[in-house]
C-alpha positions as CSV (number, residue, x, y, z in Angstrom):
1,X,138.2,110.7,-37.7
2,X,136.2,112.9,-35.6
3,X,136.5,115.9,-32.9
4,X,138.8,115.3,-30.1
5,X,135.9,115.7,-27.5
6,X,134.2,112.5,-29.1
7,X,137.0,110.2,-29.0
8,X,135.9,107.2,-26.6
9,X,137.8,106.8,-23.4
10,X,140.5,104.3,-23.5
11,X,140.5,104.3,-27.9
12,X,144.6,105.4,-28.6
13,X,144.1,108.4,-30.9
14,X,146.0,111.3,-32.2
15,X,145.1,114.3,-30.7
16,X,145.7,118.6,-31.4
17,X,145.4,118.5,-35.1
18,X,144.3,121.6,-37.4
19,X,142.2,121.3,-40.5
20,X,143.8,123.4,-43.5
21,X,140.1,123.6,-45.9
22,X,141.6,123.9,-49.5
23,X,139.0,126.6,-50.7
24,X,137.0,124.4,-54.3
25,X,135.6,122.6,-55.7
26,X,138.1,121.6,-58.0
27,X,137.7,119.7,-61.5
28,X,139.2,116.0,-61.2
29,X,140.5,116.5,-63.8
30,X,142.9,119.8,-62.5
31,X,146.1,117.9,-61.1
32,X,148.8,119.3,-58.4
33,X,146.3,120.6,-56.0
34,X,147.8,118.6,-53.3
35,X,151.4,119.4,-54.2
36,X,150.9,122.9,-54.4
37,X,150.1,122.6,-50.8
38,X,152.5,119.8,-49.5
39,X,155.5,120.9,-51.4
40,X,155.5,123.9,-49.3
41,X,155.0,121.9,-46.0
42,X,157.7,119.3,-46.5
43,X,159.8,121.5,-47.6
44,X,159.8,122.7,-43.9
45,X,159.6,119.6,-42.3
46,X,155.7,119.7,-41.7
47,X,153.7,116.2,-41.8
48,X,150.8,116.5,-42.9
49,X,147.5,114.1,-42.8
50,X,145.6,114.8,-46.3
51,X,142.0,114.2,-47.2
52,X,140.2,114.2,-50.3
53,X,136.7,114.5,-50.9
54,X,134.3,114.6,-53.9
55,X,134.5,118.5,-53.7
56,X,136.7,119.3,-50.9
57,X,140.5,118.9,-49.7
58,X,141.9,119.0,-46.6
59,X,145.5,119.0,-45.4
60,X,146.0,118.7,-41.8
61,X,148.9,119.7,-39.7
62,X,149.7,119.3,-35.8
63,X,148.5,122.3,-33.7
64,X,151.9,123.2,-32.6
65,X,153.1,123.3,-36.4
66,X,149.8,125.8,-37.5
67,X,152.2,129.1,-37.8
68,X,154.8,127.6,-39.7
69,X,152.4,126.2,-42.2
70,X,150.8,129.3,-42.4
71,X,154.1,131.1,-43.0
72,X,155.5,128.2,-45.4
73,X,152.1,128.6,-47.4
74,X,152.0,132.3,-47.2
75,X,155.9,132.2,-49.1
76,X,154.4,130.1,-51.2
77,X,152.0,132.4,-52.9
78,X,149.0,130.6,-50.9
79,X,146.2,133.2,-49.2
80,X,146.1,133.1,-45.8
81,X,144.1,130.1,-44.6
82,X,144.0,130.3,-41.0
């Protein structure tokens, strides 16, 4: 994975997506991080890619899909994260 600019020519990628940072660290040991998020987002149809790092998440969602996560989070009690 890496910034659209630094994608070799001619390697098939997919292209225009939006990272969603979910604001940690959180204890491993704190579950439903994730679902909190991607409830929310499948509830409105949104695919998501998700990342999880030793201290960081990331959800992310196709460009042209950015204000309805934002709007499906927002109804979901979420901050704004955009």
């Amino acid at each position: 994975m890496c910034e659209g600019e630094r994608v070799p020519h001619g390697v098939q990628a997919e292209l225009e997506w939006v990272a969603i940072r979910l604001q940690g660290p959180f204890p491993f040991e704190m579950t439903g991080v994730f679902a909190a998020i991607l409830n929310p987002l499948a509830a409105e149809g949104i695919g998501v890619f998700a990342i999880s790092t030793f201290d960081t998440d990331y959800v992310l969602v196709k460009a042209e899909h950015v204000q309805a996560a934002d709007d499906a989070l927002r109804r979901a009690g979420h901050e704004r994260i955009f």
